[in-house]
C-alpha positions as a printed NumPy array, in Angstrom:
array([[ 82.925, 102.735,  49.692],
       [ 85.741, 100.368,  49.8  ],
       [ 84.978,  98.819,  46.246],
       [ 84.812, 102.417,  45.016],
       [ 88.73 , 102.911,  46.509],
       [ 89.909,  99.489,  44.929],
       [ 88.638, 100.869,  41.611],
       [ 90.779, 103.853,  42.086],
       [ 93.524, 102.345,  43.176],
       [ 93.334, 100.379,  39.945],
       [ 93.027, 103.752,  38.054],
       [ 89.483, 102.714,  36.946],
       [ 86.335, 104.609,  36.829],
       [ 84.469, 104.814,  40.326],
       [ 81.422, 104.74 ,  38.597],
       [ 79.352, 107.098,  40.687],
       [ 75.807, 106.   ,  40.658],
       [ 73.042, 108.71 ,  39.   ],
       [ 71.762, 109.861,  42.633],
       [ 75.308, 110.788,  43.342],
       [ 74.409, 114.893,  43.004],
       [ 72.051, 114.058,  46.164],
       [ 72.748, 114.992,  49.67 ],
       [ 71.67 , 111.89 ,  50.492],
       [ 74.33 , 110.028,  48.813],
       [ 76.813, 111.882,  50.35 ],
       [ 75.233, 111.55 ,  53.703],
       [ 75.245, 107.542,  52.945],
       [ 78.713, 107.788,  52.165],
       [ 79.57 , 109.534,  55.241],
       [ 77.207, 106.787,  56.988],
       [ 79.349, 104.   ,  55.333],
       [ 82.785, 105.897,  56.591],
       [ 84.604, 103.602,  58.705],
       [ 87.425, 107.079,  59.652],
       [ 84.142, 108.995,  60.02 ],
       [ 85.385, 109.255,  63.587],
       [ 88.578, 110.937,  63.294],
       [ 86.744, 113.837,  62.778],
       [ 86.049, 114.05 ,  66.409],
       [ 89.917, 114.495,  66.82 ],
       [ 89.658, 117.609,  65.412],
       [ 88.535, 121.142,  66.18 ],
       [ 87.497, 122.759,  63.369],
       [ 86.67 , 126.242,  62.662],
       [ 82.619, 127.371,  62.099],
       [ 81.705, 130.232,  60.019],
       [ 81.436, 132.273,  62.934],
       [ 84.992, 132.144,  64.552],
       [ 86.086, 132.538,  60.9  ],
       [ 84.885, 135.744,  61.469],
       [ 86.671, 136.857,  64.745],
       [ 89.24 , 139.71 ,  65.01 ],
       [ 89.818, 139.056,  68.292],
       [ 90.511, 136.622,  71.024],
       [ 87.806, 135.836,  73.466],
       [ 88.954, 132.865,  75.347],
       [ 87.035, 130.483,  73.512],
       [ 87.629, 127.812,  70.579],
       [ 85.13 , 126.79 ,  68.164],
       [ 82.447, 124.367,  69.577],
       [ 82.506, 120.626,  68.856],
       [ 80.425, 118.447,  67.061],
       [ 81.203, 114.552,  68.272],
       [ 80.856, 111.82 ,  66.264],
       [ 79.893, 108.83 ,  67.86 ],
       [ 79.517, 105.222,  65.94 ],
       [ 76.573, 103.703,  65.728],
       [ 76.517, 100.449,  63.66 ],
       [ 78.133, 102.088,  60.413],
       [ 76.495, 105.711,  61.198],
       [ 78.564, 108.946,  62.466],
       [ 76.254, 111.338,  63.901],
       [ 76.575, 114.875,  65.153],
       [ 75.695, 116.568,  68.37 ],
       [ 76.496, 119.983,  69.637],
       [ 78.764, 119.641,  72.701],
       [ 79.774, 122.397,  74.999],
       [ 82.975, 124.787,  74.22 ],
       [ 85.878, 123.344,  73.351],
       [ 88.039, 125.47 ,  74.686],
       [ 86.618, 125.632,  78.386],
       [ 83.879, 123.748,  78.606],
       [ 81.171, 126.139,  79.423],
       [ 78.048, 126.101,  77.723],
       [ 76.734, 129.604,  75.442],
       [ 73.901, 130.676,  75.008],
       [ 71.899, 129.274,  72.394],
       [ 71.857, 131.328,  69.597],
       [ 75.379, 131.551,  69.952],
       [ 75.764, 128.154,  70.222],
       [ 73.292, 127.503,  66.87 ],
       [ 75.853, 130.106,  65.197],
       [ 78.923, 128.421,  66.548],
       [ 78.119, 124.845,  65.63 ],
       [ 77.28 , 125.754,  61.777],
       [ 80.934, 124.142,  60.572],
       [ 83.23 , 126.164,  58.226],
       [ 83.982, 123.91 ,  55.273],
       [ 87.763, 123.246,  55.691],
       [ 89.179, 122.557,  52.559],
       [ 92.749, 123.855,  53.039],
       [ 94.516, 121.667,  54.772],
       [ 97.347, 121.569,  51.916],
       [ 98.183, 124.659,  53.627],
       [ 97.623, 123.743,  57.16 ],
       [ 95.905, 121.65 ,  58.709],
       [ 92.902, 121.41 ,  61.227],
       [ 93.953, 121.352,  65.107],
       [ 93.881, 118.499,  66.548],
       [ 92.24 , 118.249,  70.14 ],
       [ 95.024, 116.445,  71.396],
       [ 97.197, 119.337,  70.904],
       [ 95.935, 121.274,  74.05 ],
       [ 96.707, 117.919,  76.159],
       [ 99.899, 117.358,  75.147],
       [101.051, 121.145,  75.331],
       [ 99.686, 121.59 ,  78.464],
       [101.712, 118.182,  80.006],
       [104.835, 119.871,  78.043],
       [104.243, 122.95 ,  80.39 ],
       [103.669, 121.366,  83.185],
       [106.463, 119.45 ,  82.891],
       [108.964, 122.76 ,  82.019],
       [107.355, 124.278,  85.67 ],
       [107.509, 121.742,  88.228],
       [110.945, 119.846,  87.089],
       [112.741, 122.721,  85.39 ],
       [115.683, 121.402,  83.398],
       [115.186, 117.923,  84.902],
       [112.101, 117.168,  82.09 ],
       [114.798, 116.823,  80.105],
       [115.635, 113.042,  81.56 ],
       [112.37 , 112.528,  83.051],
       [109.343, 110.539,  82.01 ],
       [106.907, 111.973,  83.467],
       [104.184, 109.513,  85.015],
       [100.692, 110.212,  83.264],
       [101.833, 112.062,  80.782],
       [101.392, 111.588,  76.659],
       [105.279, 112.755,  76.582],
       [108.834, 111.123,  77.04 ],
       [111.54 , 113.334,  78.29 ],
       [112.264, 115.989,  76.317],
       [115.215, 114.689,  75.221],
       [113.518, 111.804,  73.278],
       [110.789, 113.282,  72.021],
       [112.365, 113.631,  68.434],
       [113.153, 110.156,  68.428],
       [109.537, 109.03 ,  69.214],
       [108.291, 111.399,  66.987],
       [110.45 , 109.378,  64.395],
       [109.1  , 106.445,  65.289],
       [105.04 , 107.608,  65.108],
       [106.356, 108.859,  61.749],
       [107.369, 105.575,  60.526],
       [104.299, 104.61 ,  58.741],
       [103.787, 108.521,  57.047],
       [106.984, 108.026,  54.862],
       [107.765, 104.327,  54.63 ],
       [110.825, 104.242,  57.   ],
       [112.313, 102.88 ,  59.49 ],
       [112.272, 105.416,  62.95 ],
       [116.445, 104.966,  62.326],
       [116.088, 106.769,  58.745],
       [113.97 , 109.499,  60.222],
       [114.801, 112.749,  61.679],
       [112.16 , 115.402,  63.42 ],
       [114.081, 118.799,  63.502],
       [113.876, 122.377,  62.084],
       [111.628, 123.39 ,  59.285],
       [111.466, 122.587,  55.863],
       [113.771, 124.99 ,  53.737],
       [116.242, 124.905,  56.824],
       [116.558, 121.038,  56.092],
       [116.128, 121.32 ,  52.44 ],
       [119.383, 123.586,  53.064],
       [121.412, 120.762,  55.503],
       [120.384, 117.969,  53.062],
       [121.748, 119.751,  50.138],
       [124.916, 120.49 ,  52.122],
       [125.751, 117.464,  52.656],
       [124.411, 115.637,  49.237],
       [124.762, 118.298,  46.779],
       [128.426, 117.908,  45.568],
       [129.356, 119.606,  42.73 ],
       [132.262, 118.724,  40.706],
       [133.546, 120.75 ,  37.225],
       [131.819, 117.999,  35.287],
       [128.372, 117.431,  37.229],
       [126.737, 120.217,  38.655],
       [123.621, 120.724,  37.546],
       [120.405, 120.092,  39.177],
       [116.953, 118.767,  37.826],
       [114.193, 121.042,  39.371],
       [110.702, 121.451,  38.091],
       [109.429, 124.4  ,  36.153],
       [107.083, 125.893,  39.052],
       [109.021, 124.82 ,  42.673],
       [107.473, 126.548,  45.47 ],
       [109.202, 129.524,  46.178],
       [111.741, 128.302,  48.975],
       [112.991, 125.526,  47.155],
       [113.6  , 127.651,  43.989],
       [115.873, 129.959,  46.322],
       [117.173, 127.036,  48.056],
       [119.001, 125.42 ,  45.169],
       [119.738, 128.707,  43.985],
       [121.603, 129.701,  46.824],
       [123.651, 126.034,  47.165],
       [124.728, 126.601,  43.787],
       [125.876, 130.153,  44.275],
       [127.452, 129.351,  47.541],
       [129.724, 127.176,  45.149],
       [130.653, 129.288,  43.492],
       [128.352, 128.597,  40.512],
       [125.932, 130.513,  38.146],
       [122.046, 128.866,  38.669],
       [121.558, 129.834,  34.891],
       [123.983, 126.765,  33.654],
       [123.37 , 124.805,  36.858],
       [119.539, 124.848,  36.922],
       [117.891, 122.485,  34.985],
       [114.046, 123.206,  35.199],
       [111.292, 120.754,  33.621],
       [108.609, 122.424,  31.504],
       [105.118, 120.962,  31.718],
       [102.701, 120.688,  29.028],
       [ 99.593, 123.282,  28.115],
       [ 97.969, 121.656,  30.696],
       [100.465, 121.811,  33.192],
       [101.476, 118.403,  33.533],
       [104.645, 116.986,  33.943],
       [104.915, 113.715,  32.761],
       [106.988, 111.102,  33.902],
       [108.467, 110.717,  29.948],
       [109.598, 114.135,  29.996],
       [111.117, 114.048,  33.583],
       [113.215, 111.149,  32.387],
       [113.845, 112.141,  29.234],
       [115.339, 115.572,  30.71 ],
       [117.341, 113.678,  33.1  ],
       [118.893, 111.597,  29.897],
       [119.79 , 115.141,  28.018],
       [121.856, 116.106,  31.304],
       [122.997, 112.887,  32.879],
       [126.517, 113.383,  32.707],
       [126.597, 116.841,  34.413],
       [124.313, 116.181,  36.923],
       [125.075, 116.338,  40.356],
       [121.406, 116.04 ,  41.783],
       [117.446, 115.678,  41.138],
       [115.111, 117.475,  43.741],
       [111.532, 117.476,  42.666],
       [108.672, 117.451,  44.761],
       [106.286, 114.147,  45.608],
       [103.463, 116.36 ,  45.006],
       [103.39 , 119.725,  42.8  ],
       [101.769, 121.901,  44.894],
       [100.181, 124.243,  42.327],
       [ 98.568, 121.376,  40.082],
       [ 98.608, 118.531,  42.345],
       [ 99.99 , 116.258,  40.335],
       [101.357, 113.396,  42.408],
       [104.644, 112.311,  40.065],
       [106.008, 109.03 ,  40.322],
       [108.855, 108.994,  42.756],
       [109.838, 105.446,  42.465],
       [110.113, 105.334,  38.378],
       [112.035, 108.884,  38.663],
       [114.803, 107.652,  41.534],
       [115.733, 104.668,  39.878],
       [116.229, 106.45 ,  36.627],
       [118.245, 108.503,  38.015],
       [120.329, 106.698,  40.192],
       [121.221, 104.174,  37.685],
       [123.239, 107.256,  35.862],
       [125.035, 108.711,  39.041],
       [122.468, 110.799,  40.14 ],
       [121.522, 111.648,  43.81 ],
       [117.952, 112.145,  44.033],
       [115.974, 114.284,  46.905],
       [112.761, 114.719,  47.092],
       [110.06 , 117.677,  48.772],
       [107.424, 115.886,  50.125],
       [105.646, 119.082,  51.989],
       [102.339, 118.075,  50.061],
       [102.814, 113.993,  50.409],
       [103.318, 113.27 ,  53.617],
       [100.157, 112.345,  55.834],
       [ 98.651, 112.928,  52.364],
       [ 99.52 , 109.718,  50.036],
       [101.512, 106.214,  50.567],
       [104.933, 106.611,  50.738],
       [107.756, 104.265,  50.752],
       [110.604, 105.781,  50.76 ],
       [113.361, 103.075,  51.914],
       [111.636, 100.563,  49.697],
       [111.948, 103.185,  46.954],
       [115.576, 103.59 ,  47.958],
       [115.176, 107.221,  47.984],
       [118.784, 108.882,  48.84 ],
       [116.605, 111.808,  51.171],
       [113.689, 113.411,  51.694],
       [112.615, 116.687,  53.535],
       [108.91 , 117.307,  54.759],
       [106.951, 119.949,  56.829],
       [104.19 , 118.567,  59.596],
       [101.804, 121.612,  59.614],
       [ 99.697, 120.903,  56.193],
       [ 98.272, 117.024,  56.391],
       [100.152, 116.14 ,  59.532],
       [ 97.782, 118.808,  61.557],
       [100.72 , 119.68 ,  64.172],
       [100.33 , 123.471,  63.784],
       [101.411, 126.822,  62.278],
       [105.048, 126.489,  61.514],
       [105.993, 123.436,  63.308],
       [108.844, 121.419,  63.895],
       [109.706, 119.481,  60.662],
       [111.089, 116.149,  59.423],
       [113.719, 114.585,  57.183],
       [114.691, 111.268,  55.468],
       [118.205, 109.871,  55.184],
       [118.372, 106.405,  53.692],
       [120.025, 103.967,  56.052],
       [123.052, 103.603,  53.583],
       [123.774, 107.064,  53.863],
       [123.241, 107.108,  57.522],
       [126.046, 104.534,  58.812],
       [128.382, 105.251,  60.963],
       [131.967, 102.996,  60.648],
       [134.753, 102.596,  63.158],
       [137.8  , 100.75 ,  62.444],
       [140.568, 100.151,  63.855],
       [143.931, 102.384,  63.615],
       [140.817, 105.276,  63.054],
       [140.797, 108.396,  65.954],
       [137.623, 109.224,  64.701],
       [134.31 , 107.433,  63.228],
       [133.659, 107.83 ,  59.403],
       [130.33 , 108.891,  58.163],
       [129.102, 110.909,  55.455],
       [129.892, 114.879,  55.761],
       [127.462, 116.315,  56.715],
       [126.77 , 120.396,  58.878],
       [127.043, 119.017,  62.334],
       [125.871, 119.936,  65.593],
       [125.748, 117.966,  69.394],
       [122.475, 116.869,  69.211],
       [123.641, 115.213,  66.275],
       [126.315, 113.542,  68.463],
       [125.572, 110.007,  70.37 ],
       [123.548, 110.087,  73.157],
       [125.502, 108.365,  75.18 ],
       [128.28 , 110.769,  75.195],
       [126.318, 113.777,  74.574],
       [126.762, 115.689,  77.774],
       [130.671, 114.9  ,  77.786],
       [131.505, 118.209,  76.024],
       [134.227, 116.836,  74.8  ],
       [134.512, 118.041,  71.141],
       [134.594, 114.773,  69.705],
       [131.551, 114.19 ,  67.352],
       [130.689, 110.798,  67.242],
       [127.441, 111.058,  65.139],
       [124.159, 109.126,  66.151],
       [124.117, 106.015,  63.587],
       [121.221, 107.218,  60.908],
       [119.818, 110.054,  60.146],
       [119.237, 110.999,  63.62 ],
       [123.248, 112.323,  63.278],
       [121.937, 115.148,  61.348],
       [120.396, 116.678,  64.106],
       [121.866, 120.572,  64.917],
       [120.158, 121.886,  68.014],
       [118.149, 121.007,  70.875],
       [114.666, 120.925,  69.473],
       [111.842, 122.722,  70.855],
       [109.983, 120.683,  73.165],
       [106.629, 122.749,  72.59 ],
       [106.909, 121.876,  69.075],
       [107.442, 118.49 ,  69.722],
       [104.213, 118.167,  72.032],
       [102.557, 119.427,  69.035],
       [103.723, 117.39 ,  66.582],
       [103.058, 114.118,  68.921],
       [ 99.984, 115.002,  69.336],
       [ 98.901, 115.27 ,  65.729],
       [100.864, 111.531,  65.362],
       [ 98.667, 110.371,  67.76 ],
       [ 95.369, 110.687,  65.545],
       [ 97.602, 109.079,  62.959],
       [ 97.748, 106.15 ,  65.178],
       [ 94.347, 105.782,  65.173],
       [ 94.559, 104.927,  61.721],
       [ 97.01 , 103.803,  58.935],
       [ 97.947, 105.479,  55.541],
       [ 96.417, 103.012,  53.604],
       [ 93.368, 103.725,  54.879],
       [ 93.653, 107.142,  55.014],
       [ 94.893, 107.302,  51.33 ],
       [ 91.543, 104.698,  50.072],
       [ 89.45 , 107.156,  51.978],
       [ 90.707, 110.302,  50.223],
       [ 90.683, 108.142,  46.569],
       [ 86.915, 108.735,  47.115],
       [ 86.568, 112.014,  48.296],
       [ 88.687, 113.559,  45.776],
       [ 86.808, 111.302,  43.379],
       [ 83.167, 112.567,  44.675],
       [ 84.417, 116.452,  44.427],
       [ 86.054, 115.379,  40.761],
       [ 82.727, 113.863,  39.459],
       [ 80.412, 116.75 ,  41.035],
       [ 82.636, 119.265,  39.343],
       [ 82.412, 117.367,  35.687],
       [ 78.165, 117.672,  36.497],
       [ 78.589, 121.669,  36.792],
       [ 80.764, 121.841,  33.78 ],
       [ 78.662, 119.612,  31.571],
       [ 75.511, 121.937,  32.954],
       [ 77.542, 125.123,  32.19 ],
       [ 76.509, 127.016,  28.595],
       [ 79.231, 127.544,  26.4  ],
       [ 83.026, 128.189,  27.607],
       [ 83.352, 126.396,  30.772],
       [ 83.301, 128.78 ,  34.155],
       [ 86.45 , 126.409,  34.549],
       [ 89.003, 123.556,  34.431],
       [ 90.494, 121.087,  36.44 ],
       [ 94.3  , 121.112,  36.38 ],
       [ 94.926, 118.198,  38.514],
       [ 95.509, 114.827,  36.764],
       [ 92.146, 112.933,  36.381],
       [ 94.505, 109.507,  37.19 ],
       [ 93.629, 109.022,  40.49 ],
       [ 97.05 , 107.405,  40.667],
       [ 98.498, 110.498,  40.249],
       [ 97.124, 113.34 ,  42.656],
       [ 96.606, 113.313,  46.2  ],
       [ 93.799, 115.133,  48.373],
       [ 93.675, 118.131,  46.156],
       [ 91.865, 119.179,  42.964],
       [ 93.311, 122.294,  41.074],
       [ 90.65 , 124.135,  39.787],
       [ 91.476, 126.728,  37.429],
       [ 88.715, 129.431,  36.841],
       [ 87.922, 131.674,  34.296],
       [ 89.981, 135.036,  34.794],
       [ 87.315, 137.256,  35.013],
       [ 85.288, 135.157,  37.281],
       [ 87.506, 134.713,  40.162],
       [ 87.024, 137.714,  42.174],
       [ 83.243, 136.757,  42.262],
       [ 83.776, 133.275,  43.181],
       [ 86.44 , 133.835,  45.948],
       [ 84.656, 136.315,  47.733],
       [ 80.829, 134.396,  47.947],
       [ 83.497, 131.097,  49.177],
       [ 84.145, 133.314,  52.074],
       [ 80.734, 135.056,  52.582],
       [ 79.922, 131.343,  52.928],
       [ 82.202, 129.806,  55.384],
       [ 84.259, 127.636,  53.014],
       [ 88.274, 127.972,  53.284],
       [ 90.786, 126.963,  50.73 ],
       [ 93.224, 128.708,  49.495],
       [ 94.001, 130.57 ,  45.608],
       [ 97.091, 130.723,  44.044],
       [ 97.996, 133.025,  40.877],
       [ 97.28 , 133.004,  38.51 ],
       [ 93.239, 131.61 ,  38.932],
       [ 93.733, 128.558,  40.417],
       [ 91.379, 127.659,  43.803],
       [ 92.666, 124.231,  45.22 ],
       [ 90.308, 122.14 ,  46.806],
       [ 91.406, 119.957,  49.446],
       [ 89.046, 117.539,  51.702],
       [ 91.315, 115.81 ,  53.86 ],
       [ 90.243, 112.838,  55.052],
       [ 91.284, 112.774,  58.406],
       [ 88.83 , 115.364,  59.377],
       [ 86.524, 116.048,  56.061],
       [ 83.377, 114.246,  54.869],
       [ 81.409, 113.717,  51.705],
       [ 78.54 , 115.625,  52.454],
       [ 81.243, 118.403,  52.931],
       [ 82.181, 117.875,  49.709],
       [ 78.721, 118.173,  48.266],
       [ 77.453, 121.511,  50.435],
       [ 80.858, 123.262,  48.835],
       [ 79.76 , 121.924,  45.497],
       [ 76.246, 123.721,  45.893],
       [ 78.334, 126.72 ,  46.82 ],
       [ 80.587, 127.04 ,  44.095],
       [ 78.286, 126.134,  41.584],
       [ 75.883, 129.164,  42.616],
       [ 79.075, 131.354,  42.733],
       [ 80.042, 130.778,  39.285],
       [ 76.201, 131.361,  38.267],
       [ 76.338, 127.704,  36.913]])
């Protein structure tokens, strides 16, 4: 599998052998998997608690993986929520996995989570406020006050920073919002910003807003990139658009991955373009992070906002992160100065120094980095989530994790060509994502025929596989490989092609 990856790293053709439309290839390649075991990490949902309306107590069953040689195997284990054993037709029914192909949206659960939670709330009984300032002995958590800086630091290798340049707080459009505050200012001259032509819906109202809230109108401030018939934005045009408005632009904020095509654009190219003309470039990275390479101090990216609960796994909603580069992060004193000088910035004391935190003085002396755009006292519960979903990261790297997804987003790419080349006249569909595997992440766009769709969503469900659909037509297909396999890939394949009558 790994020659496969360096192929598609290279942008070459993988070169799927002729027995690749087998189950048994896909079983070999699951057999050749050396992640195969982070699947264990996981709990994932079967096609019967897919069905539940109502809570019973219990969690889906696990299937562990164990390694043998270069083999994962599966055995049905007890309940993972309690431990006790069903009976064993409900256990047969429980064990027969869901395919879980949407974790662009959000992402499985990760065992862990119940561990570290549970230490979290043991902590917040037996010490009160004093968990706080205590490290707990035996526990997977620091004191609560440093959990967002550790967090930083297991998030180093996600984004391509160093822990300093990293802040865990809020959600997503909150810090889209506090990033733009502080980098988004406009002047008569420049004050437009670059967007692309379909932004998810929060950062379309997010820029919006910043540009109304001075005092601007978004229809001679917004700058939105048009793709091509195929929905592609190519990196020519995104430069090209940034040349035909250099001079009154104030910022670029596109995202690392386009969420509707997933088209991964090229985020290095694109911030030195536009820095070299003035230009202050953030970027949405909701669908990159956990998901592709990223390096985004090497890139010398001003900042960056992500969320954790799509291929970070830490839960519904949870706590988010941001990037600040270290340049924009420093904090000076000099002498004959009262006060520190930093970049402006919404402030709030958990953004103040640590060390004089607890003075209450009214003084703000911001944390050095982007730690000093912290508001509020984060939520500890959060936290425990989100370090437990870092801590199947650590397991791994995101180079491997990013080879490992080249291939199965390369599999699910060449079985879907075999359906469309077997397909009679118009094709039951196409694939919107960019065949470069350079340029997509764990996600295939897969736009189907209008009056197909119904059909084909509906016998996805009836057969335990979720992903998501987003209007108009298009089903994205994610196997993340963290907790997804290639003979998952290949069962879905059977699926969909029955579905669309192929």
């Amino acid at each position: 599998m790994s020659s496969i990856a360096e192929r598609l790293r290279a942008g070459s053709d993988p070169k799927f052998p002729e027995n690749a439309n087998t189950v048994e290839y896909a079983e070999n390649l699951d057999a050749n998997d050396s992640l195969c075991q982070l699947r264990d990490q996981f709990v994932l949902p079967t096609k019967a608690s897919i069905r539940k309306k109502a809570l019973d107590g219990r969690s889906p069953s696990s299937v562990e993986h164990t390694k043998t040689g270069t083999a994962c195997s599966g055995e049905l284990k007890t309940n993972g929520a309690n431990g006790h054993p069903k009976d064993v037709s409900a256990a047969n029914e429980d064990s027969d996995q869901a395919i879980y192909f949407v974790g662009n949206s959000l992402g499985a659960q990760p065992k862990a989570v119940r561990e570290y939670v549970d230490a979290q709330l043991e902590t917040w009984a037996s010490v009160g406020v004093g968990g706080h300032f205590t490290d707990m002995e035996d526990s997977p958590l620091v004191a609560w006050q440093d959990m967002a800086e550790d967090c930083a630091k297991k998030s180093a290798d996600l984004v391509g920073a160093s822990p300093s340049e990293i802040v865990i707080m809020n959600t997503l459009t909150a810090n889209l919002h506090l990033m733009m505050a502080s980098f988004y200012r406009p002047t008569e001259k420049r004050h437009k910003v670059i967007l692309e032509w379909r932004p998810f819906p929060s950062d379309h109202y997010v820029i919006e807003s910043q540009i109304q809230w001075h005092g601007l109108d978004p229809k001679k401030s917004m700058v939105q990139i048009q793709p091509d018939e195929n929905f592609y934005l190519s990196t020519e045009k995104i430069l090209a658009t940034i040349d035909e408005n250099a001079d009154e632009t104030a910022m670029v904020l596109l995202p690392g991955i386009q969420y509707y095509s997933g088209q991964l654009l090229d985020i290095p190219t694109i911030t030195k373009h536009a820095q070299d003309r003035g230009i202050v470039v953030g970027w949405d990275l909701a669908h990159a992070a956990g998901n592709v390479e990223l390096k985004l101090h090497d890139w010398n990216v001003d900042w960056a906002c992500w969320c954790t609960y799509k291929y970070i796994c830490a839960g519904p909603g949870s706590i988010a992160g941001a990037f600040v580069h270290e340049r924009h992060g420093a904090v000076e004193y000099s002498t004959g100065f009262e006060a520190p000088r930093f970049r402006h910035r919404l402030s709030g004391w958990y953004g103040d120094d640590k060390s004089g935190r607890f003075n209450m003085d009214n003084k703000f002396k911001p944390t050095p980095g982007a730690g000093g755009f912290q508001l509020s006292n984060p939520s500890a519960i959060d936290l425990a989530s989100l370090s437990a979903a870092l801590s199947v990261f650590a397991q791994t790297n995101m180079h491997d994790l990013r080879s490992k997804s080249l291939v199965l987003t390369a599999y699910a790419q060449h079985l879907l060509d075999s359906i469309i080349s077997d397909s009679d006249g118009e094709p039951p569909f196409r694939i919107i994502t960019p065949r470069d595997p350079r340029e997509r992440g764990t996600q295939l766009s897969v736009l189907v025929r209008e009056e197909l769709m119904d059909a084909v969503s509906k016998a996805l469900v009836d057969s335990g596989v979720v992903c998501d659909k987003r209007k108009p037509g298009v089903i994205r297909v994610a196997p993340v490989a963290l907790y997804c396999t290639f003979k998952d890939v290949y069962t879905f394949m059977k699926i969909f092609r029955k579905a669309l009558g192929a």
